[in-house]
C-alpha positions as CSV (number, residue, x, y, z in Angstrom):
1,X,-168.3,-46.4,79.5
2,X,-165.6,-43.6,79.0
3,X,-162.8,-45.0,76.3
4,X,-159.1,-44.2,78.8
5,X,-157.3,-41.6,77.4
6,X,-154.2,-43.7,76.0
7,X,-156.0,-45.3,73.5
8,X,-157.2,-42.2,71.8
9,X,-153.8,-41.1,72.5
10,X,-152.4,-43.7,70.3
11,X,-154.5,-43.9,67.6
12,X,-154.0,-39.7,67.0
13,X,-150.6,-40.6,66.9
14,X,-150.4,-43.1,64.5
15,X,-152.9,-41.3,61.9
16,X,-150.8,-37.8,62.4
17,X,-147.5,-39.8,61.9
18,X,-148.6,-41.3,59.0
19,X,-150.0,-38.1,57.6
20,X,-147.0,-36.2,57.9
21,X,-144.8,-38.6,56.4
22,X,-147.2,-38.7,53.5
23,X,-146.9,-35.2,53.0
24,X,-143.1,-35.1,53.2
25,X,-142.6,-37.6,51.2
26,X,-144.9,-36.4,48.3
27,X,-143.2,-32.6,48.4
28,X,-139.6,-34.1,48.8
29,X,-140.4,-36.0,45.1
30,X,-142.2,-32.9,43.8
31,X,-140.3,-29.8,44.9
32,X,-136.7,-30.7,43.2
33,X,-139.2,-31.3,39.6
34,X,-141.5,-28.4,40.2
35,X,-138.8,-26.4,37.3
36,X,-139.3,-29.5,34.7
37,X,-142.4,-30.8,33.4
38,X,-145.6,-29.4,34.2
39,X,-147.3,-28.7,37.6
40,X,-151.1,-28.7,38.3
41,X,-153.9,-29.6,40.3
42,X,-156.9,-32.4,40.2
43,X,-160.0,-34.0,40.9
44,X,-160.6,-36.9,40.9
45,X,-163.7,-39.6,41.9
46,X,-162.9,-42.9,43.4
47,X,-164.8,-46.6,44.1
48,X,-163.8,-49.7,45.4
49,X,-164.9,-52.9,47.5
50,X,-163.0,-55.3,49.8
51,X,-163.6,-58.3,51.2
52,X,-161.8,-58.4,54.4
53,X,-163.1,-61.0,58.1
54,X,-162.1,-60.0,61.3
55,X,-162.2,-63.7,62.8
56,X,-164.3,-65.1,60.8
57,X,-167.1,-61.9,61.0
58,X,-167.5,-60.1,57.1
59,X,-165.6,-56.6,57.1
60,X,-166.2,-56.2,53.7
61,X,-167.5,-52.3,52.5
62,X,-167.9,-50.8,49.7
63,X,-166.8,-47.0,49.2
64,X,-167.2,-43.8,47.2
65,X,-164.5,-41.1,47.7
66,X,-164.0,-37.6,45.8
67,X,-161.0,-35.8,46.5
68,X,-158.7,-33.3,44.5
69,X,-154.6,-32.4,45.0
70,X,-151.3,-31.3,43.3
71,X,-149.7,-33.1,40.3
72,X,-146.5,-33.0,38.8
73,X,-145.5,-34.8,35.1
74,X,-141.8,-34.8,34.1
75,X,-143.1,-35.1,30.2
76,X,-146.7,-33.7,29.1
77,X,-146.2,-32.6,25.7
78,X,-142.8,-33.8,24.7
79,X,-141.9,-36.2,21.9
80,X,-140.4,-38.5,24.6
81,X,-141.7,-41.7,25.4
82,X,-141.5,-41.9,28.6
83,X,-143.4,-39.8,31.7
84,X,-143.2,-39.7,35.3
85,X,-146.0,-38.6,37.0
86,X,-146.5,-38.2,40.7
87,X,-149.9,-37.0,42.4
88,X,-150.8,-36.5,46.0
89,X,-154.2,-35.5,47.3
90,X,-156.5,-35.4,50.1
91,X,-160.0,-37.3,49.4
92,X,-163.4,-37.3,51.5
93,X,-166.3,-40.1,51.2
94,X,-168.9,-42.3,52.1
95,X,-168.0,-46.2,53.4
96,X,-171.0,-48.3,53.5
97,X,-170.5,-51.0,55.9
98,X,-173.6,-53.0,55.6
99,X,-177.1,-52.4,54.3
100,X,-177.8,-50.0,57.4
101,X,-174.7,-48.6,58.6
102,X,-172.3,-45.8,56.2
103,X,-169.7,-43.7,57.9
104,X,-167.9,-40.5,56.8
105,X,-164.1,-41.3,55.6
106,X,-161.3,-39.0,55.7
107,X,-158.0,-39.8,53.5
108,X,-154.5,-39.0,51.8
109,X,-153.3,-40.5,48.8
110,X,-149.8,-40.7,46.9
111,X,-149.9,-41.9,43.5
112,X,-147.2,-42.5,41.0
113,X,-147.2,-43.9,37.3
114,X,-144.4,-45.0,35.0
115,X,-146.1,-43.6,31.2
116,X,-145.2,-44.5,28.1
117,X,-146.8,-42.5,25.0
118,X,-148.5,-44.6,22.6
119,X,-149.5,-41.6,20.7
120,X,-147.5,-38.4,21.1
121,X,-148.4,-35.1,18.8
122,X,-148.3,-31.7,19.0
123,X,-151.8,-31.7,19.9
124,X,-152.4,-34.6,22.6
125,X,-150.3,-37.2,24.3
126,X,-152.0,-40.5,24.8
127,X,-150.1,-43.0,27.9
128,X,-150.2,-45.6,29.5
129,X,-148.4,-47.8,32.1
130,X,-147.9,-49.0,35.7
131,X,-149.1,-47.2,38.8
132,X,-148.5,-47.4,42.5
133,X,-150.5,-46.1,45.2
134,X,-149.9,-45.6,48.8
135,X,-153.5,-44.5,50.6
136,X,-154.0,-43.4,54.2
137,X,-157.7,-43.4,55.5
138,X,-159.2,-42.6,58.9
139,X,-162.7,-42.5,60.7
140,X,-164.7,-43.3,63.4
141,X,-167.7,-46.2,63.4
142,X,-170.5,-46.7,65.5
143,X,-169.9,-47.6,69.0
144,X,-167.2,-45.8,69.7
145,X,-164.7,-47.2,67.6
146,X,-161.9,-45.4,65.6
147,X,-160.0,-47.1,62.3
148,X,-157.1,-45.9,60.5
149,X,-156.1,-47.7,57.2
150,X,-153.3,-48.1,55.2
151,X,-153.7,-49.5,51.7
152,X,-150.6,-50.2,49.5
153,X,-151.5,-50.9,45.5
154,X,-150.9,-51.4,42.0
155,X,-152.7,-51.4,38.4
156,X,-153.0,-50.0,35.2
157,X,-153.4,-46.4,34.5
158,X,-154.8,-45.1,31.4
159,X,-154.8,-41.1,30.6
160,X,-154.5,-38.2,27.9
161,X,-153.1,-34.9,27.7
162,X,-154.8,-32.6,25.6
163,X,-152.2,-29.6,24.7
164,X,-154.6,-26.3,25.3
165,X,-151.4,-24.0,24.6
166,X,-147.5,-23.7,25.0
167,X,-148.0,-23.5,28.5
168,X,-151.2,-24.9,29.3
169,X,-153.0,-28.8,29.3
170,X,-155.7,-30.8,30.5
171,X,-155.6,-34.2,31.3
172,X,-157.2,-37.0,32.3
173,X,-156.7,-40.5,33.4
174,X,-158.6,-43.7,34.6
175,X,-157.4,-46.1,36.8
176,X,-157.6,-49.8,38.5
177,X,-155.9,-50.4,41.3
178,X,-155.4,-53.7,43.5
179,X,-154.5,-53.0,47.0
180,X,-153.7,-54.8,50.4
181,X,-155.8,-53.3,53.0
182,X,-154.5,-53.2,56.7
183,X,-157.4,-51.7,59.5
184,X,-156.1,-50.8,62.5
185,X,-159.0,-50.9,64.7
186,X,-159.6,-49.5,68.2
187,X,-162.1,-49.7,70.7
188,X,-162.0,-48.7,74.2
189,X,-157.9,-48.8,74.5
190,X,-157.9,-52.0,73.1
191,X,-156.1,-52.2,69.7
192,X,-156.6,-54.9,66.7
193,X,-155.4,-55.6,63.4
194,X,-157.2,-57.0,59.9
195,X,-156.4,-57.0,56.7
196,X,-157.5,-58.4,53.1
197,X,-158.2,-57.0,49.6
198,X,-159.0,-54.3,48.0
199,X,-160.4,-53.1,44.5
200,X,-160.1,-49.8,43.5
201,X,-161.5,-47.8,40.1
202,X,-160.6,-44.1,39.7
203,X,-161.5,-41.7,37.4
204,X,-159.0,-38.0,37.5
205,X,-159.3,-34.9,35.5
206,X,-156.7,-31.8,35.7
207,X,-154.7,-28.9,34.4
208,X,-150.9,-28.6,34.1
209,X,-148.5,-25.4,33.5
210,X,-145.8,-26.2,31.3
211,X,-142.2,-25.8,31.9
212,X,-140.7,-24.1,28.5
213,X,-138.5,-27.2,27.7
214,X,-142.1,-29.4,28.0
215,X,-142.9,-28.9,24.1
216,X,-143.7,-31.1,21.3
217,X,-140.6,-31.3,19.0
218,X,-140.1,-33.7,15.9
């Protein structure tokens, strides 16, 4: 049976609407910063699980993403003790739905973390604090059936900067994350709604250029 046209319509709609806000959002925060701070790029390697019923039938999945972005940190090697940091990235993976069905996952994240330095020297910044993450995910699943998701979370963050130079550092973080997971599902024009929880671990690893006021001072 051919799916009518206004459902796909609808669905491509939501997903690019979402998109697009997700992307002016993220460089509305990070352009007026880009001259403080320190902006960079990342990769990072994500995995969570949910247990989420649609009526009473298991949605549940598990899910290994990889993706890599743009990231922005008001302090990385200042004495300071507190740090902004705002990331926003595009990610690609694997859902496994049950033992004998996986399907290919497309995604956008926005992350942002409130840091403070628990150890802060000329040679490394060690943080930690609160994080919030706003996650966009699309595919399609087997019979004909496309899902967009929208996952709203918060957790711990955990990271380092390591001070390579004046003007150069690598960092890295590690992450948990719990998240409400709305699925908008749709199949053949007909359009439904589930939700539940998420847990999410994430691992990032990165390089940031150095504004010249972004230096250790005693």
């Amino acid at each position: 049976m051919t799916r009518p046209a206004r459902g796909r319509t609808t669905s491509q709609t939501f997903r690019r609407a979402i998109a697009r806000a997700l992307i002016v959002v993220s460089f509305t925060l990070i352009a007026p910063s880009a001259s403080a701070g320190g902006l960079g790029g990342y990769l990072e390697g994500d995995w969570s699980w949910s247990n989420i019923s649609d009526h009473g039938r298991d949605r549940g999945f598990s899910e290994s993403m990889a993706g890599l972005g743009v990231l922005w940190d008001s302090d990385v090697a200042t004495n300071d003790a507190l740090n902004f940091r705002l990331q926003f990235g595009y990610r690609l993976g694997i859902r496994e739905l049950d033992e004998h069905s996986d399907e290919t996952v497309n995604g956008l994240v926005l992350d942002t973390t409130i840091g403070y330095g628990v150890l802060r020297s000329s040679v490394m910044r060690v943080w930690a604090g609160p994080s919030a993450r706003l996650a966009y995910d699309w595919y399609g699943s087997a019979g004909d059936v496309d899902i967009v998701d929208l996952g709203i979370g918060i957790g711990p963050r955990f990271g380092v900067n390591v001070h390579l130079s004046e003007t150069l550092s690598a960092t890295a973080s590690i992450a948990y994350h719990y998240i409400y997971l709305s699925e908008l599902i749709e199949s053949e024009g007909v359009n439904r709604t589930v939700d539940g929880p998420q847990h999410m671990v994430g691992v990032r690893f990165g390089v940031l250029w150095l504004d010249d006021e972004d230096g250790f001072a005693d």
